[in-house]
N, C-alpha and C positions, 0 to 999 in steps of 0.2 A: 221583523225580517225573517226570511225562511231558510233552513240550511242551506248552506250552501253547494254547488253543486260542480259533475267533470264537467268540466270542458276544456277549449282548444286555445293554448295562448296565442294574440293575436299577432303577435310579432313572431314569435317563431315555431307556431302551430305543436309545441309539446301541450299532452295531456294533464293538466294540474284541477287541484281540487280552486273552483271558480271562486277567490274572494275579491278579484279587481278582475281587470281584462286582459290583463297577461301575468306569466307567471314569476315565481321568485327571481331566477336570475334572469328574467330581461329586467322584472322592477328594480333589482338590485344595481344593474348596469346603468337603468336610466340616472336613481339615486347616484351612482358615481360620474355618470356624465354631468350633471346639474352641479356636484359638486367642482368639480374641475373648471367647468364653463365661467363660476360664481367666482371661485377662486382667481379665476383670469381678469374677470371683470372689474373686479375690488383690487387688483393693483394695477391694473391699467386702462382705468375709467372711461377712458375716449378712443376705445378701437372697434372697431366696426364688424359685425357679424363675420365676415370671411378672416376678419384679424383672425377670433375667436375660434372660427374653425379651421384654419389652421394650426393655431397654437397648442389648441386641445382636442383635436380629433372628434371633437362633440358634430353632429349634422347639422349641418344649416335650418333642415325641417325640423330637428328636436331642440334647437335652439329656439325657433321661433316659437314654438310647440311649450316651453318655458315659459315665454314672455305671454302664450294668449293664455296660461294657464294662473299666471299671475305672480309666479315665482322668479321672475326679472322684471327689475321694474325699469320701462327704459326712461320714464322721468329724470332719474338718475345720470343716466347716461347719453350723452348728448350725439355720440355719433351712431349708437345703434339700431338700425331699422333694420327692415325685412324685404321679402317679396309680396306683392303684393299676390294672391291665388290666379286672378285673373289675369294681369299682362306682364307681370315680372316685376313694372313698377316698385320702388325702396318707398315704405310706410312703416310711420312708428304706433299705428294703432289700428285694431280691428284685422279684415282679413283681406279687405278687399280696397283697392283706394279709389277718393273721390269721384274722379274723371271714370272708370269704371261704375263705380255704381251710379252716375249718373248719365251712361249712357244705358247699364238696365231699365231704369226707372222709363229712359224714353222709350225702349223697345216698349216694355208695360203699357203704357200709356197707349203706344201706339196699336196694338193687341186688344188693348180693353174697346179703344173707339172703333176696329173694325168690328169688334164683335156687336157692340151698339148700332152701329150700322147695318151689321147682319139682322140682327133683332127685327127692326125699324122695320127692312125689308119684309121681314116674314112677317109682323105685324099687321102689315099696312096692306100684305096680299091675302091673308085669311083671316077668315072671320068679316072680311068686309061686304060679302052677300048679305051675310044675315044682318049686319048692322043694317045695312040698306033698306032692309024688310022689318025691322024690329023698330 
């Protein structure tokens, strides 16, 4: 690993020497938000993300920001989910829920066959002179 180097924290753009992606006191901040959030959740096992941030001022994105990091485990806790990225949707795992990624998948699908079809098209109108003569 090579020294390390300045750069810009990415939370609140102060100049620090670069050993993570942001600097001491936002890491330190985050360290006591996770602390707080953890502490809320071990004694009141079954409250729901907005319980939580209400209770402890932690964000709902650095909440969930915990759980994709792996440091809440929502196995554990049975009423805590999230948003889902793409429609708001409440999901207890990944980032994106079901019904969304399986309407990407169709868009794909749908994208990949017109490009196939594009293909075909171009295929089938050149090069077919010379096939003809070859």
């Amino acid at each position: 690993m090579g020294t390390p180097k300045l750069g810009n924290c990415s939370r609140c753009g102060k100049l620090f020497l670069r050993i993570r992606n942001f600097c001491d006191e936002c890491y330190q901040k985050q360290e006591d938000d996770f602390l707080k959030a953890a502490a809320f959740l071990r004694d009141f096992p079954g409250s729901t993300i907005q319980e939580v941030n209400e209770a402890t001022k932690v964000t709902v994105a650095q909440i969930r920001q915990f759980i994709w990091d792996g440091r809440i485990l929502v196995s554990d806790l049975p009423n805590l989910s999230y948003p889902c990225e793409t429609c708001g949707n409440m999901i207890r795992a990944g980032r994106t829920c079901s019904t969304c990624i399986e309407t990407l998948n169709k868009l794909a699908s749908q994208i990949n066959n017109e490009k196939n079809e594009i293909n075909q098209e171009r295929n089938g109108k050149t090069g077919g002179y010379i096939k003809n003569y070859l």
